[in-house]
PAZAPA-4460 file (N, C-alpha, C; in steps of 0.05 Angstrom, whole numbers, plus 32768, in hexadecimal, padded with zeros to 4 digits):
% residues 171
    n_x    n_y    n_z   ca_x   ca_y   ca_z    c_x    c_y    c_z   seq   type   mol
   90B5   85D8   79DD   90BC   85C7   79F3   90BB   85D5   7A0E     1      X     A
   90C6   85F4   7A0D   90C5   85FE   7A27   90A7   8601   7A30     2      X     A
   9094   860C   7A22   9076   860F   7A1F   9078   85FA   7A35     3      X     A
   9074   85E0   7A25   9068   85C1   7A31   9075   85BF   7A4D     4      X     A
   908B   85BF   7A4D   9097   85C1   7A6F   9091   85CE   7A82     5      X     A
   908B   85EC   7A76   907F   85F8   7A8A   9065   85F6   7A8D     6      X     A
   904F   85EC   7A80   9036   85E0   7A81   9032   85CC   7A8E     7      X     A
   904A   85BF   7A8C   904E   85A4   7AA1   9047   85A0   7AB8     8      X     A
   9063   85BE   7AC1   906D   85C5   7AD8   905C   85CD   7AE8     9      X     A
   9049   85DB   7ADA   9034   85F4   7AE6   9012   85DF   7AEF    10      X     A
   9014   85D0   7ADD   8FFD   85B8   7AE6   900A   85AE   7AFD    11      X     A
   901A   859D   7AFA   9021   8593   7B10   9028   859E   7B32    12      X     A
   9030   85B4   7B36   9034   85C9   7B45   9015   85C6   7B4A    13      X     A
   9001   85D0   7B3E   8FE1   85CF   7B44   8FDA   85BB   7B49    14      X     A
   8FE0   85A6   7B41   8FD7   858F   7B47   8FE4   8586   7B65    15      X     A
   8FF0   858A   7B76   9005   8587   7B8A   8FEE   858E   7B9D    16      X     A
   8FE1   85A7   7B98   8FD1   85A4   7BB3   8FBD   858A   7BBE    17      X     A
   8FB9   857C   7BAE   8FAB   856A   7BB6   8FB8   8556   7BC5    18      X     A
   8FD0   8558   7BCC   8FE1   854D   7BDB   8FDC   8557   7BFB    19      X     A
   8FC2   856A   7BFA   8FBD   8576   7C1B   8FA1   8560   7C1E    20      X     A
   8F97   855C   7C07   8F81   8547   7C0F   8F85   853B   7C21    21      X     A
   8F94   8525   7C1D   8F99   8511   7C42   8F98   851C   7C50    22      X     A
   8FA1   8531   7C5A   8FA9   8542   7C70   8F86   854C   7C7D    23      X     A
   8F77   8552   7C69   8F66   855A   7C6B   8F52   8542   7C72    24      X     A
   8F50   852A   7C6E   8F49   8517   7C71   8F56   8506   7C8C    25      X     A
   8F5E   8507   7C99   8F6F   8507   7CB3   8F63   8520   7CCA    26      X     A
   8F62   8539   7CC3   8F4E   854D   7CD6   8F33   853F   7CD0    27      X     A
   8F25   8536   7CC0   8F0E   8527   7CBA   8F0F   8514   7CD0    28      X     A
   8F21   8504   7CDA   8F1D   84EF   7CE1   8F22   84F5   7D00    29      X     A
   8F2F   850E   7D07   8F3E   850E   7D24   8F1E   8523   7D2C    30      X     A
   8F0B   8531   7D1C   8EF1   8530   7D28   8EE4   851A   7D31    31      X     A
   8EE6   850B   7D26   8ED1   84F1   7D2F   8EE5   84EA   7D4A    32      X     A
   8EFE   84E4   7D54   8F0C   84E4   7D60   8F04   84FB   7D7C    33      X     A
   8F00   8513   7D74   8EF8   8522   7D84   8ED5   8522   7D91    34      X     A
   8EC9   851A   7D82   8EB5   850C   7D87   8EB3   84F6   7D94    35      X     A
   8EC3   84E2   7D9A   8EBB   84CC   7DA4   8ECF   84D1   7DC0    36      X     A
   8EDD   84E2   7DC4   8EE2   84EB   7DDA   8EC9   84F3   7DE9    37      X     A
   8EBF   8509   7DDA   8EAB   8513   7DE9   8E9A   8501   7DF0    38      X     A
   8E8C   84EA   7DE6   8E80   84D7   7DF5   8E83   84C3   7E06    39      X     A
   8EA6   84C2   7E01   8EAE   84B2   7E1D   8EB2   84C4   7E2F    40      X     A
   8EB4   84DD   7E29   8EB5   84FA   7E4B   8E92   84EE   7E52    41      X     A
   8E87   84F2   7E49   8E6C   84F9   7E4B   8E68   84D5   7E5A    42      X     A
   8E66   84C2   7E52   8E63   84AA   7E5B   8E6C   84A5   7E72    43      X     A
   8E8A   84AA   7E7B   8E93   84AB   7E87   8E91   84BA   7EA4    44      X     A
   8E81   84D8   7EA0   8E7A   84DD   7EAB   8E5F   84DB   7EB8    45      X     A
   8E46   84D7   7EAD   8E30   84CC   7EB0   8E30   84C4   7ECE    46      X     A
   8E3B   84AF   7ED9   8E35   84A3   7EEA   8E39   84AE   7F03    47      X     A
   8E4D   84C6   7EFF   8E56   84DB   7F15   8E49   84F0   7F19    48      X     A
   8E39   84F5   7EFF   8E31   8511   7EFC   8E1C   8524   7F17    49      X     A
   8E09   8509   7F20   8DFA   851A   7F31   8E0B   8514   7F4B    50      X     A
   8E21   850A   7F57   8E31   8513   7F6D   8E46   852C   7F6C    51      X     A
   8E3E   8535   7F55   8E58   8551   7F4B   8E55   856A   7F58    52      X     A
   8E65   857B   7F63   8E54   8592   7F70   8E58   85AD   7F55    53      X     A
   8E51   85C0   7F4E   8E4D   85CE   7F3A   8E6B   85D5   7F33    54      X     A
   8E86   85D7   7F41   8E9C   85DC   7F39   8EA1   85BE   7F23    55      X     A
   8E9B   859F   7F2F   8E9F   858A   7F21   8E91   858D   7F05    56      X     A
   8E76   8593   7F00   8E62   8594   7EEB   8E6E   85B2   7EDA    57      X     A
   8E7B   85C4   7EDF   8E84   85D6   7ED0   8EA0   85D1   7EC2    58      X     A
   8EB3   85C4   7EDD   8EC7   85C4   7ECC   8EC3   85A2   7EAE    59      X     A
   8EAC   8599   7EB3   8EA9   8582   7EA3   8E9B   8598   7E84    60      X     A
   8E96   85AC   7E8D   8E7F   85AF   7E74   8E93   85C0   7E67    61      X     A
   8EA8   85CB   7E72   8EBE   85DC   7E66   8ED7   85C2   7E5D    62      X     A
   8EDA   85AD   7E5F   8EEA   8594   7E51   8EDD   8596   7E3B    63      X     A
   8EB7   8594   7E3F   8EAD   8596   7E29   8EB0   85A2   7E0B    64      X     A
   8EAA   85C2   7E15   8EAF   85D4   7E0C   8EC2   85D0   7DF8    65      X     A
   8ED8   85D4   7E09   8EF2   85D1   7DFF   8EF5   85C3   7DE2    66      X     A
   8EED   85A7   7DE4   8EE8   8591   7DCE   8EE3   85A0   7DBC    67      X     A
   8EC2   85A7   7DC6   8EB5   85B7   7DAD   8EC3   85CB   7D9F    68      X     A
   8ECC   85DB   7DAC   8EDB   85EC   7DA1   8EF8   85E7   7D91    69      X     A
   8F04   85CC   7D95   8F18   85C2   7D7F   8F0A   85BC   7D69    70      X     A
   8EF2   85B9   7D73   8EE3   85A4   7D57   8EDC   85B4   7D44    71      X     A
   8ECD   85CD   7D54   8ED6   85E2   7D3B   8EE7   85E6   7D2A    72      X     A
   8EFB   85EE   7D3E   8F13   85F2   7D33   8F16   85E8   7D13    73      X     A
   8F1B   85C0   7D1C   8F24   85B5   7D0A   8F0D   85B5   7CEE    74      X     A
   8EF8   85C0   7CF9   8EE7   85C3   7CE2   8EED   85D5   7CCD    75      X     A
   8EEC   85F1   7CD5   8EF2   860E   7CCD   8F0D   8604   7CC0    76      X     A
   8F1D   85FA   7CCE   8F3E   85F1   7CC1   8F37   85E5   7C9E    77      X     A
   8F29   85CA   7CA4   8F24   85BA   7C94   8F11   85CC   7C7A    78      X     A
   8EF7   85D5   7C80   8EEF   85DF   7C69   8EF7   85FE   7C63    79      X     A
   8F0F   8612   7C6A   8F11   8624   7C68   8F30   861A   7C58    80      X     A
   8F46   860F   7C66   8F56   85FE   7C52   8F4D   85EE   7C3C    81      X     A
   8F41   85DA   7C3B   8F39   85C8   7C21   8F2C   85DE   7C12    82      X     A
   8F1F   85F3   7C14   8F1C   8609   7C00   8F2F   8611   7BF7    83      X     A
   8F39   8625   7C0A   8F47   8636   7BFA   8F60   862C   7BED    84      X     A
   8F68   8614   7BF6   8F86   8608   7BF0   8F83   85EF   7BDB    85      X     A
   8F69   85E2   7BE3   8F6C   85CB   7BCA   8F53   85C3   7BBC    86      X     A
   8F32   85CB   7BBF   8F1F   85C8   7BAC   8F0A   85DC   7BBF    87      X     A
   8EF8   85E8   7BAA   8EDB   85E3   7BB6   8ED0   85CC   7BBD    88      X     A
   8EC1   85CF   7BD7   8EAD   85C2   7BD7   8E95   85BB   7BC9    89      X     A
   8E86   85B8   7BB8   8E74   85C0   7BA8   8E58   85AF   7BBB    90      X     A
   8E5B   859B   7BC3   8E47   8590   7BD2   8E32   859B   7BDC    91      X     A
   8E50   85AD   7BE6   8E41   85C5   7C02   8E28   85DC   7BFA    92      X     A
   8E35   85DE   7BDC   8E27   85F1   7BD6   8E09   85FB   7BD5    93      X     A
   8DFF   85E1   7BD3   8DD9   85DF   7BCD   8DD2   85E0   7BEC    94      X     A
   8DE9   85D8   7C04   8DD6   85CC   7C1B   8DD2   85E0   7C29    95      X     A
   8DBA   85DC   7C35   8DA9   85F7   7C48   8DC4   85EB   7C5D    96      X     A
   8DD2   85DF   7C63   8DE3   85E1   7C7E   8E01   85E5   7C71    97      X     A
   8E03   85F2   7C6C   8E19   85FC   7C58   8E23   8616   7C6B    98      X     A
   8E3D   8614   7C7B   8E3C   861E   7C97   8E3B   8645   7C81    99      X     A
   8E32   865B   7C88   8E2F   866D   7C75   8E4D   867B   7C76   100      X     A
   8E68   867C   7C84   8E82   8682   7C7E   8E91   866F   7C72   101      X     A
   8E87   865B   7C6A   8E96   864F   7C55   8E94   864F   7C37   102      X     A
   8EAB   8656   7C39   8EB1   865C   7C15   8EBE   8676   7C1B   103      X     A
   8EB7   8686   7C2F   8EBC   86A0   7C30   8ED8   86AC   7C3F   104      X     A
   8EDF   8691   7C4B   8EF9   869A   7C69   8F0F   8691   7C55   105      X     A
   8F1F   86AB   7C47   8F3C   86AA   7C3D   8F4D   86A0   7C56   106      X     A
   8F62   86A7   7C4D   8F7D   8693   7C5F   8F83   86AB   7C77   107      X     A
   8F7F   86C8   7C6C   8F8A   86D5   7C80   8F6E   86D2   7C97   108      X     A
   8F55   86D2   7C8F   8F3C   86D3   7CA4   8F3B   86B6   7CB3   109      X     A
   8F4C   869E   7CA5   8F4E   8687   7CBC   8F63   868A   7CCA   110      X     A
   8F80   8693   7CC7   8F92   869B   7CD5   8F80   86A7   7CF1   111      X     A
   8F6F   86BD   7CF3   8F61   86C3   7D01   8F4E   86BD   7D15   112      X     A
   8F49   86AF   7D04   8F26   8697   7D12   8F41   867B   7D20   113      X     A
   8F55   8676   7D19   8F6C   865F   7D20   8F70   8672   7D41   114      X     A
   8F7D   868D   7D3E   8F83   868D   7D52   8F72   8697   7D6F   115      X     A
   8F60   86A7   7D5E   8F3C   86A8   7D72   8F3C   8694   7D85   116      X     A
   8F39   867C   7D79   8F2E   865E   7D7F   8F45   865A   7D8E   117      X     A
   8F5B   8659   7D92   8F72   8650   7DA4   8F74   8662   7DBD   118      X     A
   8F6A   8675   7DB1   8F71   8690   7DD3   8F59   867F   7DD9   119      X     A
   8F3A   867E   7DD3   8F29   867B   7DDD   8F30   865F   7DF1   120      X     A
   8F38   8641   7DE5   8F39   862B   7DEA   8F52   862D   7DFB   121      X     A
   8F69   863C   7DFC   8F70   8645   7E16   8F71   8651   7E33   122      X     A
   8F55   865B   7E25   8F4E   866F   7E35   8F35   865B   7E4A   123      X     A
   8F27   8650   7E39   8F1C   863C   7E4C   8F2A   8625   7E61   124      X     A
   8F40   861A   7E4F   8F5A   860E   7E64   8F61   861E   7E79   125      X     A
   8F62   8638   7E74   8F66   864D   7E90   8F54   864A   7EA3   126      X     A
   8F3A   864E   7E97   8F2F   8651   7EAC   8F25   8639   7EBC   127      X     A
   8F22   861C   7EAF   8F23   8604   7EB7   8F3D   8605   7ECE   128      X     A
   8F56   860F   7ECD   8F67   8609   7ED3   8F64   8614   7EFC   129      X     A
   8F59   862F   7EF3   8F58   8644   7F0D   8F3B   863C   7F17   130      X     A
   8F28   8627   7F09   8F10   861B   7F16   8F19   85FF   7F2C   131      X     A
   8F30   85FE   7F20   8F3F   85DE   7F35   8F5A   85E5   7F47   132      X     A
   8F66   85FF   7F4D   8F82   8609   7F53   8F85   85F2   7F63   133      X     A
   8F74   85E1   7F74   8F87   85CB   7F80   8F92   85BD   7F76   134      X     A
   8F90   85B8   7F5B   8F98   859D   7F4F   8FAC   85AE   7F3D   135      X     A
   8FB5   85C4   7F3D   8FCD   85CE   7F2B   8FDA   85E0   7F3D   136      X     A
   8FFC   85DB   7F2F   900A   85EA   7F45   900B   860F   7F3B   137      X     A
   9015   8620   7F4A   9018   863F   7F42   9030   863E   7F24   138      X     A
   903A   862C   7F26   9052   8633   7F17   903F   8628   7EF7   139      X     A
   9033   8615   7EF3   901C   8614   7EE0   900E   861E   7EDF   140      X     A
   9006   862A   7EE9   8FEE   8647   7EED   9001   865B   7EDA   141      X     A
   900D   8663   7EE3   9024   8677   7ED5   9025   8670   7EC3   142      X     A
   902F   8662   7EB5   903D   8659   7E9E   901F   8659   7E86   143      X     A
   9008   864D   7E97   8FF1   864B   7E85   8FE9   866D   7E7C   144      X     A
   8FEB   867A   7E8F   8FE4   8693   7E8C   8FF3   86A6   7E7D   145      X     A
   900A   86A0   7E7F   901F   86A2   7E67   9021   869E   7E50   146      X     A
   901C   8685   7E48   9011   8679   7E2B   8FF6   868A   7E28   147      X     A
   8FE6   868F   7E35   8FCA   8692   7E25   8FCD   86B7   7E26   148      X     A
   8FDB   86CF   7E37   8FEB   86D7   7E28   8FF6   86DA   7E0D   149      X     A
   9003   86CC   7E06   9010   86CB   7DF2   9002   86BD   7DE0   150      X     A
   8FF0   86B2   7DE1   8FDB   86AF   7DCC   8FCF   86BB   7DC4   151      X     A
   8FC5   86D5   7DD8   8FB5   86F2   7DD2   8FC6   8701   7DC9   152      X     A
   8FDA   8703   7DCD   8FF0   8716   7DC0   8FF3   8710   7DA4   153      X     A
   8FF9   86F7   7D99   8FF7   86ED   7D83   8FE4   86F0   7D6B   154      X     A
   8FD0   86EB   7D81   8FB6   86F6   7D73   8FAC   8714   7D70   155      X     A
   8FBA   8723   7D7B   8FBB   8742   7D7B   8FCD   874C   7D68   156      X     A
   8FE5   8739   7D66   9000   8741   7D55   8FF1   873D   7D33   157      X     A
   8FE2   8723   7D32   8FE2   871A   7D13   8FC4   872E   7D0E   158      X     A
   8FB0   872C   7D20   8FA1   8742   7D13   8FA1   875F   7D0B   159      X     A
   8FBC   876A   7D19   8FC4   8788   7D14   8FD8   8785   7CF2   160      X     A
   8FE4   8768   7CF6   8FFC   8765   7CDE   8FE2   8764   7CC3   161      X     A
   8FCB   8751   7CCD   8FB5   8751   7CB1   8FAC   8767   7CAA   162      X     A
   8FA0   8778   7CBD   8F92   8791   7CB7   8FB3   87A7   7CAC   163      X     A
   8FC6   87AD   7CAC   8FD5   87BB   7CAD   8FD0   87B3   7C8D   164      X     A
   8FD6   8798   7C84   8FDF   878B   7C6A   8FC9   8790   7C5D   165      X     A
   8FA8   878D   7C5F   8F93   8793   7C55   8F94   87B2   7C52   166      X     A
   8FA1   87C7   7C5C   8FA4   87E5   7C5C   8FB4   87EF   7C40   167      X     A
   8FCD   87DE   7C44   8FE1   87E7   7C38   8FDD   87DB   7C17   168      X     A
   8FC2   87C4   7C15   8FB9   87B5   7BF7   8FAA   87CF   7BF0   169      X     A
   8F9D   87CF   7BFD   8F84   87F1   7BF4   8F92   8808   7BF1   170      X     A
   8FA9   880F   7BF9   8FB3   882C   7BE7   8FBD   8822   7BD0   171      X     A
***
């Protein structure tokens, strides 16, 4: 009887991750979401575009950017989690566009690539920010510069904590 319970227990416990599916199906859907932003920026802008002087046309292609760079994000998120936490992909496997780091980014190398992507996509909000100083006050200036800061710090803190922990597996 104990056998069977704990056979139970231990399926079921495995079976629980698939309880991240939705979740993962919801980042699925807030790309397309992120995408159709980008074509109402883009539409939207169109009609302004050749009255823009190069500060207007830069800080539009850095909104851009930006996007793109969540979209990543939520990509790398999505197939680097749905790996390692709840199936292969197998689909992926045959296709010549089969991005070539996937399958390969454990949890500590997305921790990594998570917080890369956030200094970076802050870092572009920075500089968007100091491309418009009229339209933001000093005390937001600070505070942005502060946060993104502390995003690089963060990201300095967890890559010294991974590599220390990758040191200390090898002796």
């Amino acid at each position: 009887m104990r056998d069977f319970l704990e056979d139970f227990l231990e399926r079921l416990i495995f079976a629980s991750r698939w309880l991240l599916a939705p979740i993962y199906i919801v980042l699925c859907l807030s790309l397309l979401f992120i995408t159709v932003k980008v074509i109402q920026e883009t539409v939207n802008y169109l009609p302004v575009m050749l009255l823009q002087d190069v500060k207007g046309i830069m800080l539009f292609v850095l909104h851009i950017v930006d996007l793109v760079l969540v979209g990543n994000l939520v990509l790398m998120i999505i197939f680097a989690g749905y790996e390692n936490f709840v199936s292969k992909i197998h689909v992926a496997e045959e296709s010549e566009d089969r991005p070539t780091w996937m399958g390969t980014v454990d949890f500590s190398e997305l921790k990594l690539k998570l917080v890369a992507s956030i200094v970076t996509i802050s870092g572009i909000n920075l500089l968007a920010a100091f491309m418009d100083l009229s339209q933001i006050s000093d005390r937001e200036i600070f505070w942005m510069v502060v946060v993104h800061l502390i995003f690089i710090l963060s990201g300095v803190l967890l890559a010294l904590m991974d590599f220390v922990t990758s040191k200390s597996k090898s002796i």
